[in-house]
N, C-alpha and C positions, 0 to 999 in steps of 0.2 A: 567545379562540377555543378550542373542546372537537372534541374528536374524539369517534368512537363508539368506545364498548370492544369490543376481541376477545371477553373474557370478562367472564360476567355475576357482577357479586360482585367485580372485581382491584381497582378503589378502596377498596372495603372492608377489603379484607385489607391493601393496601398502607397505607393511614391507619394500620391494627394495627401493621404492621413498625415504623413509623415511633415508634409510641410506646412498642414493647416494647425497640426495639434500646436499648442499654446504653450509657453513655458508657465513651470510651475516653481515652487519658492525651493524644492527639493530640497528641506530643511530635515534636518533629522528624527524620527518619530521619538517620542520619552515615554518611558513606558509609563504604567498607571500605580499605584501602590500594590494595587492588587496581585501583580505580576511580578513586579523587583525582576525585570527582567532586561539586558539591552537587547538590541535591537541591530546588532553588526556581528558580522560572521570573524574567527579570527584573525586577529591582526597579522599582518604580513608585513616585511621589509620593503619600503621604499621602491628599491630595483629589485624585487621579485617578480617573475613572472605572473604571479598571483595579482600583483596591482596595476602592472603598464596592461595598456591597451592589446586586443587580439584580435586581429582582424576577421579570423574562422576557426572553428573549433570543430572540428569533426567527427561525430560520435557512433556509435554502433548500437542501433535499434531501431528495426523499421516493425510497419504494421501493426501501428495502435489507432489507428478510423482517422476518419477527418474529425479536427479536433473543436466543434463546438462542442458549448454544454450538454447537449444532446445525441450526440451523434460519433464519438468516439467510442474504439472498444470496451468493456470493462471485462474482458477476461484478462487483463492484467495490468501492472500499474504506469505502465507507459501512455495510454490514452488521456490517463486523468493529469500527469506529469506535464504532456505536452499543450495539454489544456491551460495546466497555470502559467504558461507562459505568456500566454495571450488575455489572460484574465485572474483578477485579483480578487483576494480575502478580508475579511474586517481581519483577522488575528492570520500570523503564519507562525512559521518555525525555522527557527537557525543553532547553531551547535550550541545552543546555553535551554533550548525550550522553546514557550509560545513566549511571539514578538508583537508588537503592535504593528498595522500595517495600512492597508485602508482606513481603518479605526485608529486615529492617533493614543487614546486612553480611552478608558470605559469603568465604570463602578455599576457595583454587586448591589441590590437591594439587601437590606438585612435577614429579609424572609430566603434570600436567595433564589427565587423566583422571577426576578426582571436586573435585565442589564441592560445599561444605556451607555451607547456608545458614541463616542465626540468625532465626527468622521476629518479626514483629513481637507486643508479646505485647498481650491482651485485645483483639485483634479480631472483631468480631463478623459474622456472616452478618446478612443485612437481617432474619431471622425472631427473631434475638437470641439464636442459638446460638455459642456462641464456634468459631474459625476454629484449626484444630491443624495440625499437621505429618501426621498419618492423612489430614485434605482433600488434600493436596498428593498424596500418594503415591495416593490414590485416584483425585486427578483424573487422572494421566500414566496410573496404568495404565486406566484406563476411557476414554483420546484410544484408545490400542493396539485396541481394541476398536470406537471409535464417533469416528470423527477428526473433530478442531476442523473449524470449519468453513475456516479462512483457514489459514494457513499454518503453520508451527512441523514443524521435522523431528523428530519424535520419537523416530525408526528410530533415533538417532544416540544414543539412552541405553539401557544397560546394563541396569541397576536403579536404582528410585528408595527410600530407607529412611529410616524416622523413628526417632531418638534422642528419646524424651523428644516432648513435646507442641509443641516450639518449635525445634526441632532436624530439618533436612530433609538427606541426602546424596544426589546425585545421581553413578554410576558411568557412566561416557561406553564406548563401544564402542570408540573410536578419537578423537584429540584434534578438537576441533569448534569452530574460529577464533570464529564467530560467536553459540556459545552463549547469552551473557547478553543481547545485543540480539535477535537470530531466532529464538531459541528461549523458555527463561523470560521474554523481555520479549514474548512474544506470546500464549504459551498460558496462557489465563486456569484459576484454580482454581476448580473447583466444589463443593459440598457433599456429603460424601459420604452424611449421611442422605436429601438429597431423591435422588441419582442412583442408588445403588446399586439401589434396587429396578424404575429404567428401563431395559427390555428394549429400546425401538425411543424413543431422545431425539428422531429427525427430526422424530416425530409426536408430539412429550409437549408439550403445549401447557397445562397446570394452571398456575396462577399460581405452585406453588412453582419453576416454570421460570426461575424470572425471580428466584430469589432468589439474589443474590451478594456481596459486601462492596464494590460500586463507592461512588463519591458520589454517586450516585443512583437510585432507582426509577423504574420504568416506570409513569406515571399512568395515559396511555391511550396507544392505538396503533389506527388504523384501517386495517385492511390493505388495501384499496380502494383509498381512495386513497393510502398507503405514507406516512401523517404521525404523526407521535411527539408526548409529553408525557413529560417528566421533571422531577421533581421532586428536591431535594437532600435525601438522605441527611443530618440534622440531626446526627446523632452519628459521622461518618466516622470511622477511626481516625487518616488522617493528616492533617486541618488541616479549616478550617470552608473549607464551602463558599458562596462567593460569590454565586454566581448559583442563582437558585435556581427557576427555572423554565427551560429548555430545551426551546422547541417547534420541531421540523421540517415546515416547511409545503410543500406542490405549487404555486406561484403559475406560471401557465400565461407571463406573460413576467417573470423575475427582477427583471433590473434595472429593471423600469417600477416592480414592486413594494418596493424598493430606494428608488427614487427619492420614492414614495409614501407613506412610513412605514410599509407593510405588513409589512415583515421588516426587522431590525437587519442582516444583513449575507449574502452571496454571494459565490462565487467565479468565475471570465472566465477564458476564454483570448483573449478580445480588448479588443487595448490601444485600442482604439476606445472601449469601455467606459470604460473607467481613464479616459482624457483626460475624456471626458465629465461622469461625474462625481465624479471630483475637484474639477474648475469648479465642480462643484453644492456643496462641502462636504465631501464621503465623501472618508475617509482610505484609503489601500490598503498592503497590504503583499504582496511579492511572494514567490513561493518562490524560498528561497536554501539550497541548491543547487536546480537546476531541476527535476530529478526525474522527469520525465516524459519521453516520447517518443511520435511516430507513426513507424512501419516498416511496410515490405515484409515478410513474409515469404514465401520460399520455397518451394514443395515441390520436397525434393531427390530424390525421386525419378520427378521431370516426366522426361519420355527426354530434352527438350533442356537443362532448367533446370538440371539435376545437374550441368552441366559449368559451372565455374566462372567460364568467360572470359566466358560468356553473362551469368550475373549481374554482371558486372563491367564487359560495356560497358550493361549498363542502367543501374550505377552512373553513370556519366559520362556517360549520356545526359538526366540527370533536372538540370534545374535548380533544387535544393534550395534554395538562398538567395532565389531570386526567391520560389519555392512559400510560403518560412516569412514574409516578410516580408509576400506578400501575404494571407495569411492572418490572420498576428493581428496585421499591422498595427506591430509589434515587429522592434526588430533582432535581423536570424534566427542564432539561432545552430545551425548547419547540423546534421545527423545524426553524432555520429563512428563510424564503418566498427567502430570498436572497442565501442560500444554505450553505454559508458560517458561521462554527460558531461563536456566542457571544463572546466564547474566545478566537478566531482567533486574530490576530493585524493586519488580514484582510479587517474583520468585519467593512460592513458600518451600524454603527450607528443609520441613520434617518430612516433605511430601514423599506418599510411600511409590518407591521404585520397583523396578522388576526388572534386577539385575538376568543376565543371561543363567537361566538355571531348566535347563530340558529335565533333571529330574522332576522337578516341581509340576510342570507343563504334563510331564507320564502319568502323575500320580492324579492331578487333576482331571485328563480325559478318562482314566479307569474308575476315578467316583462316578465323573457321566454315564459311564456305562460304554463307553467308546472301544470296545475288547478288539486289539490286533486280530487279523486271521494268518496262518501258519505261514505266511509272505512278510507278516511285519507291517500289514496295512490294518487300517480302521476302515472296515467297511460302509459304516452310517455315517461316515465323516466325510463327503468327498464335496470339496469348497472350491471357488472362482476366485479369482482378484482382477478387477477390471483395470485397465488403464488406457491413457491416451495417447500415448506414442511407447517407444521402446522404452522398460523402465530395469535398470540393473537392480534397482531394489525388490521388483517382483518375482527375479531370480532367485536373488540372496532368500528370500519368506520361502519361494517354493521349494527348495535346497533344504531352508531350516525344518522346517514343517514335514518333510518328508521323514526327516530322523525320528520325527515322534509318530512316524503312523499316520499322517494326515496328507492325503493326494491331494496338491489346488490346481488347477489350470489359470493361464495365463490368458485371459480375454482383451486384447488389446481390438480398441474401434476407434471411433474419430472424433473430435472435439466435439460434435454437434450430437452424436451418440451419445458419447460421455455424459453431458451434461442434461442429456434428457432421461439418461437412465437413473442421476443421481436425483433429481427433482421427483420421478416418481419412483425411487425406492427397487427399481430392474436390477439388482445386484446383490453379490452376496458380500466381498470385500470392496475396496478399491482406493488407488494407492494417488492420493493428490500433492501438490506442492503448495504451500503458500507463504506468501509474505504477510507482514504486520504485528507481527506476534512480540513487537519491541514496541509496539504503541500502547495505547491508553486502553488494559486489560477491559474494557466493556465489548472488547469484541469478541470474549469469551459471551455474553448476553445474545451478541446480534447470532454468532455463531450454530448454537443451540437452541436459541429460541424460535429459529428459522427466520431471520430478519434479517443475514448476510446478503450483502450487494454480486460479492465476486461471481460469478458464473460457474464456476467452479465448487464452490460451497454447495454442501448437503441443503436441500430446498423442501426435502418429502417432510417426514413426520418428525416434530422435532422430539427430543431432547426430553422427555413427560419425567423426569424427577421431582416430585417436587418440592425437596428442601433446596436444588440446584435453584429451580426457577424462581423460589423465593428469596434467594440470598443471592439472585443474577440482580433483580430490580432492588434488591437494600442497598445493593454496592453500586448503584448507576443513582441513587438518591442521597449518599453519604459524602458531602462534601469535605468533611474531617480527612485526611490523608491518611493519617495512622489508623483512624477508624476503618477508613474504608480498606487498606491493608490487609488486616481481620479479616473481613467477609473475604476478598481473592483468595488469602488462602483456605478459606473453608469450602470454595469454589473447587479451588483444586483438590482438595481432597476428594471431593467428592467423585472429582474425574474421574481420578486417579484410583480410585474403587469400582468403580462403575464401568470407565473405559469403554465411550460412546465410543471414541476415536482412540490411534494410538501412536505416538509420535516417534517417527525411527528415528532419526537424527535433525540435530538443529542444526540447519546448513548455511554456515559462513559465505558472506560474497564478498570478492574482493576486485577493486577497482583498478587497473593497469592502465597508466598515463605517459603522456609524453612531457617530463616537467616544465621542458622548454618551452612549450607552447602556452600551457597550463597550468598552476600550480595552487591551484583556489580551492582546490575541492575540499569538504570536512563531513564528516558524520554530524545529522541535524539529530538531534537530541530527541529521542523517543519516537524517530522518522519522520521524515515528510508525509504532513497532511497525516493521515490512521497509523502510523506505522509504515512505512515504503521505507525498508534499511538501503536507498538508494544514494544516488551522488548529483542526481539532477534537478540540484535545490536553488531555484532562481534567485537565492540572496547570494548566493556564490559569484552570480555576474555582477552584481551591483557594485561600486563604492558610492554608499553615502556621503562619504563626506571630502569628497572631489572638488 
């Protein structure tokens, strides 16, 4: 199958790149001491699937933008995904953690304030211009200017300065725990001859948009309907690429199309899927850690929501275990109050819960003053929950809530709604979905402190605790692991009392493949790039050592 091109002439040129780009030594990166990390995704058998050659791989997920730095969606993690494939990191991540990648090693000042990184040498951009230390420093200072489109705190670097052509130091403002993974393992480098002369990138849509040193080019892309073609990059710098077509298809019901041979593989949150076809053959792998979550969130400054006790017999009013169960059909593993999940090595422990207990929830709206009238209703209590498409969990809340007395209505509007209501604060509840919550806990900071990328994320008033927000910047300062440990879970606690937001269920996703085709996929260690508990981790195409 072909798509229609954005632009008239990108095959042409791309076919060009393809024959001009230059071979590189495609030697293996060695990690630095600092990391004690390799840099290969798991070994596979010889005649596995996972190591011969694939000609296309078929996957299910359209409509994440056209995929420059600029100009892709961030309402979700498919734009930034389909960005890395086209463009590369100093640091990434494969099922063991952060790897070396563009950066073959790099060491930590003692101050821990500056890292200098030793870049890979004779890499080339897709147009066959070799890739320097000038790229890198052009790209950080031209994000200052024209921000990535997904996440990476930039604000948190000093100066960026090149030694030589191969040679990159990076000066920190103040020590930054999660550097190498959320920051250089996210913001991609771009070319400083195609960008410097772009005034406005949102809009620069020219095929040299699209030119970066990933394992692969952009063949086509029909923005329509929101489906890709990629093609592999034949002379990669770090290892030959495996798979070598990569199409993103819109198949209007997945798994039928799954089942059908239409696409190699998709991702569920329902283990109804899973059971089903598994039976059929399809192999599944699950996200481990889980990563994700659906919550409440708050507006704290509702006249009634702001006071805490109120959010807190809604807590104990909501039957979360039944909600997650019967949802994906999976044993629920409930919301932790602390945000952070159970299977995190995050995860503090003692964090206080709120198990299902509607007496608790009774006894709490009657200290408010919340008195039923002879219906069983709470009169001065009558609440919203906004959402963005149909949500079974706003059901299950207005169900639970009802038992105690408390009327919500169900305000369902549209993405563009949504998202302007949560920035300025237009609501009383409302029920979001997110990933990332398996990554590098500092996005409990960006979270709260109103400094979240996602679109999705609360944007109004943040978070004003202020033991939170001082033990949000100790633990983004505390390079000690065990140290820093300590404050997350003081974070949570604090949450967890507080309950700006309130997590129904931690929602497992599970990946449904055709092994024949495929067989490479793994869970990347603490997700791709911030957390993304995904599958579409471009060291999976790779072999190194080919």
């Amino acid at each position: 199958m072909r798509f229609s091109l954005s632009k008239s002439g990108l095959l042409a040129i791309l076919a060009a790149v393809l024959l001009i780009a230059g071979c590189s030594s495609g030697a293996s990166s060695t990690s630095p001491p600092e990391a004690d990390k390799t840099s290969s995704p798991p070994a596979v058998a010889e005649d596995s699937p996972a190591s011969a050659d694939v000609p296309l791989l078929r996957l299910a997920w359209a409509g994440a933008g056209y995929p420059s730095p600029f100009a892709f969606s961030a309402s979700g993690p498919g734009g930034f995904l389909r960005n890395s494939f086209l463009f590369d990191t100093l640091t990434w991540k494969d099922s063991t953690g952060v790897i070396p990648w563009l950066a073959k090693s790099w060491k930590i000042s003692e101050d821990g304030l500056s890292y200098t990184f030793e870049l890979e040498p004779e890499v080339k951009w897709h147009d066959g211009q070799l890739l320097t230390a000038a790229d890198v420093v052009f790209s950080f200072d031209y994000y200052k200017e024209h921000p990535f489109m997904w996440t990476g705190d930039i604000s948190q670097i000093e100066s960026v300065t090149a030694s030589g052509d191969l040679q990159v130091t990076f000066r920190l403002k103040g020590k930054y725990a999660p550097f190498l993974s959320d920051l250089v393992g996210i913001v991609p480098i771009i070319p400083k001859h195609v960008w410097e002369t772009v005034d406005n990138p949102v809009e620069y849509r020219d095929p040299a948009a699209l030119v970066g040193t990933g394992p692969y080019v952009l063949e086509e892309f029909d923005e329509k309907s929101g489906q890709y073609a990629f093609v592999a990059n034949e002379n990669y710098f770090k290892g030959y690429v495996k798979v070598k077509e990569i199409q993103y298809l819109n198949p209007s019901n997945k798994i039928l199309a799954l089942q059908n041979g239409e696409i190699d593989a998709t991702m569920t949150t329902s283990y109804g899927d899973v059971e089903q076809l598994t039976q059929a053959g399809l192999d599944v792998i699950q996200s481990d850690p889980t990563g994700s979550a659906l919550r409440i969130t708050f507006n704290l400054q509702h006249e009634q929501l702001k006071d805490k006790k109120l959010r807190q017999a809604i807590a104990y009013a909501i039957n979360r275990a039944d909600m997650a169960q019967k949802i994906t059909g999976a044993e629920p593993m409930v919301g932790s109050a602390g945000i952070i999940p159970p299977d995190s090595d995050w995860f503090n422990t003692k964090v206080k819960s709120y198990d299902y207990q509607p007496e608790e929830a009774e006894k709490l709206l009657d200290e408010l003053g919340y008195v039923k009238n002879s219906k069983g209703i709470r009169d001065k209590l009558r609440l919203s929950v906004m959402v963005s498409s149909t949500s079974k969990e706003a059901q299950f809340v207005q169900e639970d809530l009802k038992k105690i007395g408390i009327e919500l209505t169900i305000k369902q509007v549209d993405g563009a709604a949504f998202t302007a209501a949560m920035g300025e604060n237009q609501y009383d509840m409302a029920i979001t979905g997110h990933i990332g919550l398996s990554g590098d806990p500092d996005f409990l900071r960006l979270w709260f402190l109103g400094e979240a990328s996602n679109a999705y994320a609360a944007r109004g008033k943040v978070f004003d605790e202020q033991n939170f927000q001082q033990l949000a910047v100790s633990q983004k300062e505390e390079l000690d692991p065990t140290a820093r440990k300590l404050i997350i879970d003081q974070m949570q606690d604090v949450l967890a009392d507080e309950l700006p937001t309130l997590v129904l269920y931690h929602r497992p996703f599970y990946y449904l493949y055709q092994p024949q085709v495929f067989a490479g996929w793994f869970n990347t260690s603490g997700g791709i790039g911030d957390g993304i508990p995904l599958w579409d981790n471009k060291a999976a195409f790779i072999d190194e050592n080919h």
